[in-house]
Every structure is written in structure tokens, then in C-alpha cells.
LUMSE-704903 format. One record per residue (C-alpha): x, y, z; residue number from 1; chain. Coordinates in steps of 0.1 Angstrom, whole numbers, plus 5000, padded with zeros to 4 digits. Example, Ala and Ser with C-alpha at 12.3 -4.5 7.8 and 13.67 -1.06 7.14 Angstrom:
<nodes>
X_Y_Z_k_c
5123_4955_5078_1_A
5137_4989_5071_2_A
</nodes>
This chain:
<nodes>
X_Y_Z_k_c
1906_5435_1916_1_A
1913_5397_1907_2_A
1918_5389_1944_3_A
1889_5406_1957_4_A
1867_5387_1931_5_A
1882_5354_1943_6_A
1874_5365_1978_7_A
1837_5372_1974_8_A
1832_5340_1951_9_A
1845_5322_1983_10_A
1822_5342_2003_11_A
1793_5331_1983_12_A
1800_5296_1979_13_A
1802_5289_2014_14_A
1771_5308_2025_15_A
1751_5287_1998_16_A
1770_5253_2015_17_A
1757_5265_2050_18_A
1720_5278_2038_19_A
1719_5240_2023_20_A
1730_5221_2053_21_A
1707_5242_2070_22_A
1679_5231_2051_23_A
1684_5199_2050_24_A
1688_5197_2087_25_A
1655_5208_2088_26_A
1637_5182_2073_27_A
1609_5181_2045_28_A
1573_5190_2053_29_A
1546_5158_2048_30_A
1516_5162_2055_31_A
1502_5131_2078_32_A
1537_5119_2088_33_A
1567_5137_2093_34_A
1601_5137_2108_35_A
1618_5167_2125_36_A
1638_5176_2154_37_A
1626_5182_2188_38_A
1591_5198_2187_39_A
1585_5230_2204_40_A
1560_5230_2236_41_A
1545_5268_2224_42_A
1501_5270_2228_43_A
1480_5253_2203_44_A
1489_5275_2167_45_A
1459_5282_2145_46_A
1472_5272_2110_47_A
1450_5278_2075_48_A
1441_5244_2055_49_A
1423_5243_2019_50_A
1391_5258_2024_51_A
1391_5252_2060_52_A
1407_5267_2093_53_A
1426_5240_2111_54_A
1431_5241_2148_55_A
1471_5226_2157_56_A
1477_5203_2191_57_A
1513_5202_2185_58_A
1534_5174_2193_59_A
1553_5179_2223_60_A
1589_5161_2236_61_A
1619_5172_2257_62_A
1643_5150_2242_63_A
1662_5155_2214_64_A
1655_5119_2194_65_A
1637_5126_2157_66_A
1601_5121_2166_67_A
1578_5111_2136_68_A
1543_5131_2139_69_A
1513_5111_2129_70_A
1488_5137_2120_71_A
1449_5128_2132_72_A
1420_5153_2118_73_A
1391_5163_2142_74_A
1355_5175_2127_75_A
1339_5191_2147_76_A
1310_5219_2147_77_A
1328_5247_2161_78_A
1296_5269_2142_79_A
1262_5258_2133_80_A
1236_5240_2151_81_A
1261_5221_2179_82_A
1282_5250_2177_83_A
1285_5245_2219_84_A
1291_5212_2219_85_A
1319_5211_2190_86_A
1337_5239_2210_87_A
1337_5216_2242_88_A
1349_5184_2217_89_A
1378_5207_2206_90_A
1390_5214_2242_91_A
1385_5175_2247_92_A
1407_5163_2212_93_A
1434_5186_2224_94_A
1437_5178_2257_95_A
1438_5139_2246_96_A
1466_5146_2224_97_A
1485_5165_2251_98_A
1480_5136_2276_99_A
1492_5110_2247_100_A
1516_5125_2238_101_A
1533_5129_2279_102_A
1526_5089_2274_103_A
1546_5085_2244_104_A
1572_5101_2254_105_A
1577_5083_2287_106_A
1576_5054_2271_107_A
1604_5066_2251_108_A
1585_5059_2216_109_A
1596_5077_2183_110_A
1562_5095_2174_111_A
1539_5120_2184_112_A
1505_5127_2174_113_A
1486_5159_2163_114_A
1455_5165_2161_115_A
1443_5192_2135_116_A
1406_5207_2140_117_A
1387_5219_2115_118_A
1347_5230_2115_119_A
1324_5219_2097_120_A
1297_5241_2105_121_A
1272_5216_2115_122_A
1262_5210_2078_123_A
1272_5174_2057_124_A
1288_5192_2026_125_A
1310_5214_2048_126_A
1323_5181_2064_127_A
1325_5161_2036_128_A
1349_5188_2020_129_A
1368_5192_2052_130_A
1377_5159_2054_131_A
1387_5150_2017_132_A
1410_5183_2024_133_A
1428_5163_2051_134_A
1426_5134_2035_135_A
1442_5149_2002_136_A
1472_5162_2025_137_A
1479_5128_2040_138_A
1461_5124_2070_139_A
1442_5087_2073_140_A
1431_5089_2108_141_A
1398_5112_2121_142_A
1378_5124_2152_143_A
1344_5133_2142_144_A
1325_5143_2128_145_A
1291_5146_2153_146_A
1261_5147_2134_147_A
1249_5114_2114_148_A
1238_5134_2087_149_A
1281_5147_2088_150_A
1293_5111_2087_151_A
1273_5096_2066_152_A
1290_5118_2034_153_A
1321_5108_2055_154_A
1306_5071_2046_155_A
1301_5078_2015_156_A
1335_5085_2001_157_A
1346_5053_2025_158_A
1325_5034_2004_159_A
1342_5051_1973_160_A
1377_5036_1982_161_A
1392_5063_2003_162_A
1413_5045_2032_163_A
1407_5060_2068_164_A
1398_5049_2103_165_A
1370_5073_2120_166_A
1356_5074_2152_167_A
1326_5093_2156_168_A
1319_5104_2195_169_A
1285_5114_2188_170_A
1270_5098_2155_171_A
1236_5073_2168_172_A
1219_5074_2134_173_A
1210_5034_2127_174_A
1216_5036_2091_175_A
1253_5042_2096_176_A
1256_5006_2116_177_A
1282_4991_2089_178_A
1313_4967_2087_179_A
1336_4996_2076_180_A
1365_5013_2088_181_A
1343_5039_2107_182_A
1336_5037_2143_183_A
1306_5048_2164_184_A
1313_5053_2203_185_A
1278_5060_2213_186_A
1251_5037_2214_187_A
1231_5039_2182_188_A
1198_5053_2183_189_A
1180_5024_2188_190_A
1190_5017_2223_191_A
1184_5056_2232_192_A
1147_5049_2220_193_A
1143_5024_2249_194_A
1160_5046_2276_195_A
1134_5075_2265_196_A
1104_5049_2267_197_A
1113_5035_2301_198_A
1119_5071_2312_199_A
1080_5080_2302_200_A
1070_5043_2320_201_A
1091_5054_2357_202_A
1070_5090_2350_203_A
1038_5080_2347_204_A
1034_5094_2315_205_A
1008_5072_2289_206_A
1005_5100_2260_207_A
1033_5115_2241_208_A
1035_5138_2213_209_A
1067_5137_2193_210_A
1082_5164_2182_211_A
1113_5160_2157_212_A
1139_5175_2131_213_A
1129_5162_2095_214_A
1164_5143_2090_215_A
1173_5107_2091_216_A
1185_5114_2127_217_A
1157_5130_2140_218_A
1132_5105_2121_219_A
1152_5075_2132_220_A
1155_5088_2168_221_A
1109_5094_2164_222_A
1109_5058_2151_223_A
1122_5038_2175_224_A
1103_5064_2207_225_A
1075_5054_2190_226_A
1081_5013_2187_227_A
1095_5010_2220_228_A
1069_5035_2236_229_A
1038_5016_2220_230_A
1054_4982_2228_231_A
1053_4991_2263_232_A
1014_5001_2262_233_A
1019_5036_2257_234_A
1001_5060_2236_235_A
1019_5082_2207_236_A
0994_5109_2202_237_A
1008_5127_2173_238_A
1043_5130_2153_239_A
1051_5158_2144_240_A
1084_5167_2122_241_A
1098_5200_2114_242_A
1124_5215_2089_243_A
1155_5226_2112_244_A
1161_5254_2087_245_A
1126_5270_2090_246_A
1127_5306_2098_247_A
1095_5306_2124_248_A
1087_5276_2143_249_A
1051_5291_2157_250_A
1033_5268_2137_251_A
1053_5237_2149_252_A
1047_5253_2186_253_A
1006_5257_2178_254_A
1001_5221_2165_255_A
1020_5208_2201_256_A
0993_5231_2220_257_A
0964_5216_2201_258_A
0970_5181_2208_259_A
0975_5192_2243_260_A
0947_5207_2246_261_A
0928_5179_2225_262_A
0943_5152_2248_263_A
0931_5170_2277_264_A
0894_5177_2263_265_A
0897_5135_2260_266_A
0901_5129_2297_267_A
0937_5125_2297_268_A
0954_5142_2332_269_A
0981_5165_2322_270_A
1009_5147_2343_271_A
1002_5115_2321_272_A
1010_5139_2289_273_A
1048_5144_2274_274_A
1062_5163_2249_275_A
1094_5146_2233_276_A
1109_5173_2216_277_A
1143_5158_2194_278_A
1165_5187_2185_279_A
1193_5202_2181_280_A
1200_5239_2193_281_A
1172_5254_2172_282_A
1152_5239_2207_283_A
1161_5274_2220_284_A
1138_5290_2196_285_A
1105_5263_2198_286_A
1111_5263_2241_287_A
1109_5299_2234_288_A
1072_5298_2217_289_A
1065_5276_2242_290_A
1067_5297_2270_291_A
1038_5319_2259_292_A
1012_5293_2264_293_A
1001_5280_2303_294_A
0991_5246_2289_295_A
1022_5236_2274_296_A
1038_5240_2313_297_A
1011_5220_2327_298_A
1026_5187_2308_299_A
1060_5165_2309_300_A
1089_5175_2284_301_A
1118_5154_2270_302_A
1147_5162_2246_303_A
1176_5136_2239_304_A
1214_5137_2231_305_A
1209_5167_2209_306_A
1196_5192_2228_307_A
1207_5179_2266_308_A
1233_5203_2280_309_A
1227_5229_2251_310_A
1241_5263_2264_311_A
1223_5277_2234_312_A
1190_5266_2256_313_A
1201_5281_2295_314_A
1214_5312_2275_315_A
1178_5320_2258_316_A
1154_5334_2288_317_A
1124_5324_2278_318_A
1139_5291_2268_319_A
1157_5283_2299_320_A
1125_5298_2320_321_A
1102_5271_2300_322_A
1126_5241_2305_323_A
1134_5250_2343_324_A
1096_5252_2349_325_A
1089_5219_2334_326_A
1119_5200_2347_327_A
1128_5195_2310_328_A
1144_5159_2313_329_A
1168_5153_2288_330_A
1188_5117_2278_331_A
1224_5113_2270_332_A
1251_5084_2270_333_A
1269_5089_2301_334_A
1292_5069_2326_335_A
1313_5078_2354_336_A
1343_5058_2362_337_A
1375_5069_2388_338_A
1393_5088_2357_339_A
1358_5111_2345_340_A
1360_5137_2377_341_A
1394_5149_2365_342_A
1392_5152_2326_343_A
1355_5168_2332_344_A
1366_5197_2354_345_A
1396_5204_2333_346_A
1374_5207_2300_347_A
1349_5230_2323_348_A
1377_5254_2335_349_A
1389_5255_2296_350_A
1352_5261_2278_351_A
1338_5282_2312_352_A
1307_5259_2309_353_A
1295_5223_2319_354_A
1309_5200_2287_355_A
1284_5173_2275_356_A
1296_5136_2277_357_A
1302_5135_2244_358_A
1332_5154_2246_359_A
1343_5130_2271_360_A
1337_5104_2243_361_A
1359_5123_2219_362_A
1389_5124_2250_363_A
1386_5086_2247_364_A
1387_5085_2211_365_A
1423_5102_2204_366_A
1434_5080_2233_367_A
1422_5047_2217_368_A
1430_5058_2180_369_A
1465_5065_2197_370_A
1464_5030_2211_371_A
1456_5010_2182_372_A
1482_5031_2160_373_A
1509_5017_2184_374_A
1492_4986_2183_375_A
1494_4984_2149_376_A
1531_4990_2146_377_A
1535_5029_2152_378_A
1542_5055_2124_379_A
1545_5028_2092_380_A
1512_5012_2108_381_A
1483_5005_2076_382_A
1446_5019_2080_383_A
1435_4982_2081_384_A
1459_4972_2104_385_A
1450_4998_2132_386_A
1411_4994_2125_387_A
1418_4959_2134_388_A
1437_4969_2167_389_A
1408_4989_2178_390_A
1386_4962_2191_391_A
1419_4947_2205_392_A
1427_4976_2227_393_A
1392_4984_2236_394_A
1393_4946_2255_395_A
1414_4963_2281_396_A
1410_5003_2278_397_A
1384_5020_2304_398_A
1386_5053_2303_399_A
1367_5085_2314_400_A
1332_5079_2296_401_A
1333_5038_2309_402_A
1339_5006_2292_403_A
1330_5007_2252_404_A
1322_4974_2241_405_A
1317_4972_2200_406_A
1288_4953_2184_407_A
1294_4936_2152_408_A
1290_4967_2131_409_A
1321_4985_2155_410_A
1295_5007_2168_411_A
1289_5008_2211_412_A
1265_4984_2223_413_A
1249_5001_2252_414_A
1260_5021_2278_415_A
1246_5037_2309_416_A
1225_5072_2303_417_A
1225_5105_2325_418_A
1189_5123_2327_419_A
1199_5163_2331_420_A
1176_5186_2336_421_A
1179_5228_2331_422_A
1174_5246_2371_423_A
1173_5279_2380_424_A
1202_5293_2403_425_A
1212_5319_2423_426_A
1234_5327_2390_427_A
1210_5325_2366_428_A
1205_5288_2346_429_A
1219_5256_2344_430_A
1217_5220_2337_431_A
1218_5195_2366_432_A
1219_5157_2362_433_A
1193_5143_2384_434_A
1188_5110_2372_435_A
1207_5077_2350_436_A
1197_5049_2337_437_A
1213_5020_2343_438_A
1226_4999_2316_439_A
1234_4966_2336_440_A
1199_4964_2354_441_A
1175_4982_2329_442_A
1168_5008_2357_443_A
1163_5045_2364_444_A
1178_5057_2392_445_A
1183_5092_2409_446_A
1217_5104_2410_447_A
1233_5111_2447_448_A
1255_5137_2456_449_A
1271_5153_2423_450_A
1294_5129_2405_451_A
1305_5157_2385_452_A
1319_5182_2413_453_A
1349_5203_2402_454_A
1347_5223_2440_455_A
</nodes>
């Protein structure tokens, strides 16, 4: 009996030593840096954060060094009103990380990034949350989120002391141009405001009625239509805003057809008359209304970056029938450069529709966040230290939406702009781009051929 004790004690001891040097093997779990073995090349793994459900671009290498993993958080609106354009942004982060992370490891470097999406549902509290979640487990560098309204709680808590860098692929609101650690790779709003007003001077058009959301976006974005608009001799015939959340927007719909019909009763031809409508998706449901009346397709309609390759708008009949018979124009950053063709058609084969630019935007953002970690020093790199390297490797970076160049508040000082429009096909709707604007020579132009051909 003695010996058989003695034997199992043995036993015991020695499974307890392996289980041990097992686990150490393994490695401890941080939460924005880490070091393990070899990571595995399986599918994106959906994973469960605080409060939030986080999408995983795992770090990927095929040798057998111990790779740190530098963890960067992406916000996007996978639900809510950009619901189709965060889903597009999410194909766009992950497919940036897989492409950094092939560089990296040809370089031969010790780290890997990952880039962990979360939603935040379109709505500033949601994203606010979602990103103290990630910050509270570590993670100090952020994608997103889209909206101004989003960011500017994101801001906020900057402001407070919290230590991140942020790019933001989509934020244009004015009020956010700071000298913080936060990042804006779209022109601001301002400069979209000038685009839309010498888009109504190449039309013809000398009367608009503005039509916008009630937020500081959507009032910003109205602003400066009507300063640059007016400053160019043009006539804004009414403003009028609207709250996004409203359940009916027929009496938003009925004030647009009485100034048309007003303007017209004045003299005014109905090809010198536009409609700037500045939305986000709920511009399904007004296009919809607006389909019931003859005189609202007798004028010239706008929309901006918020509603322009909406698939909530081409997948609402009555919406896309409205915006196909009026030629709908609608104005977005946009650039092509010898690198856009490739990472475009990819993203469309992923999401099954035409991604907007800014998820193009968003593919340059990992890659230059990337950059300016290594820049900065690699895994042990400081937030400071890599928001100073951002400038530093934009001097030389061009990727696939064009050369960013900051202005002094780190947000992108202008940029070329694509005009697409919503056309009826053989298949049903969809958008076309028919026109850009020119940054370099102030210019509209029409677009040739089909820059964006995935045939």
C-alpha cells in the first residue's frame, strides 16, 4: 500500500510540473500588447468585449519568432444610420491589417497588429462607451469612429486626459479642427461647402433650398452651402432642418414642394432650382415622399458625403426611382491613384456592393497608424511619439484614396471629390460616378471610362 501511495504522489507531482511549464509556455494575456508564439492564420474570430461585440483581424506569421501584437480598435457603424457604409469600413480595416501585417513580417519585424471592430450603432453614447471599453483593456490606438457627432464624445474624454491616437476616415464636422492627438482624413466640411457651390455654378442652378439633419454636422455642412453659395451670387431660398429621429418626414417633404412651387410662381425656371438634401440614410425615406409629387422631379437634387453611395437609397423603390429620375448628384472625397483599382474591387467582391471612398480612407488609416507605430519605435512606441510620426510618414505615403496632406489642426487639407449619381440598370439600381472635381485646378470635370472597373 505504502509503495503504491509513493507511486501516485509521483504521478501527481509531475503532471502538476508539466501542466505549469505548459502554462507558462503559453504566455499571459494583455490586452493592447501581447507576446505569444506563432499566431494561427484561421478567418477573422468574432470575440465578446464589455458591452460591445468586437470583430478580431488576427495577427498572422509563418515563423516561429515571439511576435508582440499591438492591438488597434475600429468604430464603426455596423447598425444605425451608416449601417452600409460601416460594414464596407469593416471589410476595409481588416483587409489593411492583413496587408500590414504580410509587410511586417517580410520585413522580419517582431510585431503584428490587430484590429478589433466594434459598433457603435451610429449613435455618440454607444461610441463613447465602446471606446473607453477598449481603452480600459489597453488598447491606445483607434480607427473611427465616422460620424462627427461619434468623435466628438471620442474628443471629449481626449480632452479629459485619456492618451490615444485616432484617425477618423470620415469625421468633416469644423468644430472638431483641434491640435490633439485625433486625426481627420477627410477634408473638413468647409471645403465640401465650396465643392457643392461650384457644382450648383457648372449646373446652372441660381436657387437652392437646403434641406438638412438638425445636428452640428448637418448644420455645419448648411452653413458653409449657404456662405459659399451666396458668395458666388447665388440665391438660398429656404433652410430647412429636420430631426433625423422623426418618425414621418411628410411635413419636411411638403415645405420642399412649397418653395418649389413658390420659386416657380416667382419666375424662376425649374432647371435653375436645386434641392440640397444633407443626410444620412434616413434620405431613403424623404426621396421616398418625394416621389409622389411631379414638381419635385422637375428640379435639380444634391446630397453630400452622407448619403452618396447609400445602398439604403438604390434598395428603397421609390427612393432609387426619384434619385435615378433626377440624376441625384451626390459629393464625396475621392481620389484615384495606381494602387485604388485593386483594394476597391477586393472590398466590392467582400461586401457584394460598390464601397464608398471612405472605406478606402479607413484602408489608409490602419496602414499609416501602422507606419507611424514603427516609426515611432515599434511595440514600446508612446501615444505622443507615434502622433508625432504621423505627419512624418504621411510626407512620403500615397496610398489608395491619394496624397493626404494635414493642415495645422492634423485634419486633410483638400482633396479631389467624385460626383456619383444613382442609374437605373438592366439589374435594377445603382450609383455611377459621372463627374469629380478637381482639387489642383478648382474644376469640375466629367469622369471617362470607369476608373473603378473590377471586369
Amino acid at each position: 500500500m505504502a509503495d503504491t501511495k509513493l507511486a501516485i504522489s509521483v504521478i501527481v507531482i509531475a503532471i502538476i510540473v508539466i501542466g505549469a511549464a505548459y502554462f507558462l509556455a503559453r504566455g499571459g494575456g494583455g490586452a493592447a500588447e501581447t507576446t505569444s508564439p506563432t499566431p494561427t492564420t484561421s478567418a477573422p474570430q468574432t470575440t465578446t468585449a464589455p458591452a460591445a461585440t468586437t470583430t478580431s483581424a488576427p495577427a498572422q506569421t509563418t515563423t516561429q519568432q515571439q511576435v508582440t501584437v499591438i492591438k488597434i480598435g475600429a468604430l464603426l457603424p455596423l447598425t444605425g444610420d451608416l449601417a452600409t457604409f460601416g460594414k464596407a469600413n469593416k471589410e476595409a480595416v481588416l483587409l489593411a491589417a492583413e496587408d500590414v501585417n504580410k509587410y511586417l513580417e517580410q520585413k522580419g519585424a517582431n510585431w503584428r497588429i490587430e484590429v478589433q471592430v466594434v459598433d457603435t450603432a451610429t449613435d455618440p453614447a454607444t461610441a463613447k462607451d465602446r471606446f473607453d471599453a477598449l481603452y480600459q483593456q489597453g488598447v491606445k490606438f483607434f480607427i473611427g469612429p465616422m460620424s462627427s457627432a461619434e468623435l466628438s464624445q471620442i474628443v471629449n474624454l481626449i480632452q479629459q486626459g485619456y492618451k490615444a491616437v485616432v484617425i477618423s476616415q470620415s469625421s468633416t464636422a469644423p468644430s472638431l479642427a483641434l491640435k490633439d492627438t485625433v486625426f481627420r482624413f477627410p477634408p473638413p466640411d468647409e471645403f465640401q461647402g465650396k465643392v457643392l457651390a461650384k457644382l450648383y455654378e457648372a449646373d446652372g442652378v441660381t436657387h437652392v433650398i437646403i434641406v438638412y439633419r438638425n445636428d452640428d454636422w448637418g448644420s455645419g455642412l448648411a452653413g458653409f452651402v449657404e456662405q459659399y453659395f451666396t458668395e458666388a451670387g447665388g440665391t438660398v431660398a429656404d433652410k430647412i432642418p429636420y430631426d433625423p429621429q422623426a418618425a414621418n418626414f411628410a411635413n419636411v417633404v411638403e415645405q420642399i414642394k412649397n418653395d418649389v412651387e413658390n420659386l416657380l410662381n416667382q419666375g424662376v425656371p425649374a432647371e435653375k432650382i436645386g434641392v440640397e438634401l444633407i443626410a444620412f440614410e434616413e434620405a431613403a425615406n424623404i426621396l421616398e415622399l418625394a416621389n409622389n409629387y411631379d414638381v419635385l422631379k422637375q428640379v435639380k437634387w444634391y446630397g453630400s458625403d452622407g448619403t452618396a453611395l447609400s445602398q439604403t437609397v438604390i434598395q428603397s423603390p421609390g427612393a432609387a426611382e426619384f434619385a435615378a429620375t433626377v440624376k441625384w448628384k451626390n459629393t464625396i472625397t475621392f481620389s484615384v491613384t495606381d494602387k485604388t483599382g485593386e483594394v476597391f474591387c477586393k472590398l466590392k467582391e467582400r461586401v457584394g456592393y460598390t464601397p464608398d471612398p471612405y472605406s478606402l480612407i479607413a484602408y489608409d488609416a490602419v496602414w499609416v497608424l501602422a507606419l507611424a507605430i514603427e516609426k515611432a519605435g515599434g511595440p514600446g512606441a508612446s501615444v505622443d511619439a507615434v502622433a508625432q510620426a504621423v505627419p512624418q510618414v504621411l510626407q512620403e505615403y500615397v496610398g489608395v484614396s491619394g496624397k493626404i496632406v494635414l493642415n495645422q489642426f492634423g485634419d486633410r487639407a483638400g482633396s479631389d471629390y467624385g460626383i456619383f449619381e444613382v442609374v437605373k440598370t438592366a439589374g435594377g439600381y445603382e450609383w455611377k460616378l459621372t463627374e469629380i472635381y478637381r482639387f489642383e485646378t478648382d474644376a469640375i470635370e466629367p469622369v471617362q471610362g470607369n476608373p473603378l472597373s473590377c471586369g
